[in-house]
C-alpha positions as CSV (number, residue, x, y, z in Angstrom):
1,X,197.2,21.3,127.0
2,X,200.3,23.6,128.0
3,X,202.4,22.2,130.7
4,X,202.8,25.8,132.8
5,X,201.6,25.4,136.5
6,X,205.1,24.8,138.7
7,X,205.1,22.7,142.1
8,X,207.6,23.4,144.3
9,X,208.4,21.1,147.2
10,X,211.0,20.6,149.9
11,X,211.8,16.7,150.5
12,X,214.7,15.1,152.5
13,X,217.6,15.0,150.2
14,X,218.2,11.0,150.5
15,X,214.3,10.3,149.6
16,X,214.5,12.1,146.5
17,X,217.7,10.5,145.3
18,X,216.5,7.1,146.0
19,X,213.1,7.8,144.6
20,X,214.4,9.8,141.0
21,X,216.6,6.7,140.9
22,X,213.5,4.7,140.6
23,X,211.5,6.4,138.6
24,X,215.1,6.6,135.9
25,X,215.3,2.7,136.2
26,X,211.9,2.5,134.8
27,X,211.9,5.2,132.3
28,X,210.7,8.5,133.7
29,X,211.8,11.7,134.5
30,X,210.4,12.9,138.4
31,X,208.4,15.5,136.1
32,X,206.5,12.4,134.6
33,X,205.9,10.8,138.0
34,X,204.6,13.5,139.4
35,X,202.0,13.5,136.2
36,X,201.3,10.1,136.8
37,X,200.6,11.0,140.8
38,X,198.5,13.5,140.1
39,X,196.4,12.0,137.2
40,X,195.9,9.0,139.7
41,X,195.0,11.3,142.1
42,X,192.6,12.8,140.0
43,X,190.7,9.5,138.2
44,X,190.5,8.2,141.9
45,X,189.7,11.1,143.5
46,X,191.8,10.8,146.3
47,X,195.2,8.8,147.1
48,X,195.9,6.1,144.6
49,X,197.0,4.4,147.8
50,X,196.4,3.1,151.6
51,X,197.6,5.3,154.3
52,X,197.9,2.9,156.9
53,X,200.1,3.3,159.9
54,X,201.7,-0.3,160.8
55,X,200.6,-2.1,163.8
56,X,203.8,-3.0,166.1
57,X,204.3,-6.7,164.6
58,X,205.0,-5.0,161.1
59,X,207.0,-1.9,162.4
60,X,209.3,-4.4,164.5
61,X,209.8,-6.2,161.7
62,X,210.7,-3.2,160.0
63,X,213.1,-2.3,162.5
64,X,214.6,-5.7,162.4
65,X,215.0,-6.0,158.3
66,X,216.4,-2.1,158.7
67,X,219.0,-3.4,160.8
68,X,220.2,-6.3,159.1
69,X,218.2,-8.9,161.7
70,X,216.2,-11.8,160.7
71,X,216.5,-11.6,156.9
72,X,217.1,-14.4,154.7
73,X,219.2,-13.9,151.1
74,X,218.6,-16.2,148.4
75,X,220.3,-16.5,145.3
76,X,217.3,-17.4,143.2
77,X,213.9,-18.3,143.2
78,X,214.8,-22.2,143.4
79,X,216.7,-21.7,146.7
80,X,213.7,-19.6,148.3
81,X,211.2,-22.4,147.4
82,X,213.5,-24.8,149.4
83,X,213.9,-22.5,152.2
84,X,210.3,-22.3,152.3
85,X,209.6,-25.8,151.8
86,X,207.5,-25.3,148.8
């Protein structure tokens, strides 16, 4: 099938630099995500997603994470397990 129809869109410049740089790290062009969107959106017949808004635990821990507050580095997977205690 011929690729013609066109979307055109208007999207915070910041989102769609940190998205395309995504979708380049794992192969595909914005054109292809897009596809991929929409073909979801199709087979599913609505959002391949949740829409959820967070409840105010979550978004304050957004907030703090955002900020730099309350977030805990490790180096690897070994050093998280013994933070966690696992």
């Amino acid at each position: 099938m011929s690729k013609t129809a066109m979307i055109r869109a208007r999207i915070e410049p910041g989102l769609k630099t940190k998205a395309e740089r995504v979708f380049r790290s794992i192969g595909l062009s914005a054109t292809e995500a897009l596809t991929i969107f929409y073909k979801q959106v199709e087979m599913r017949r609505g959002l391949p997603f949740d829409v959820v808004v967070p409840n105010e635990a979550t978004a304050q821990t957004f907030r703090d994470t955002d900020a730099g507050r309350d977030v805990v580095i490790c180096a690897d997977v070994k050093e998280l397990y013994a933070k966690l205690g696992i």
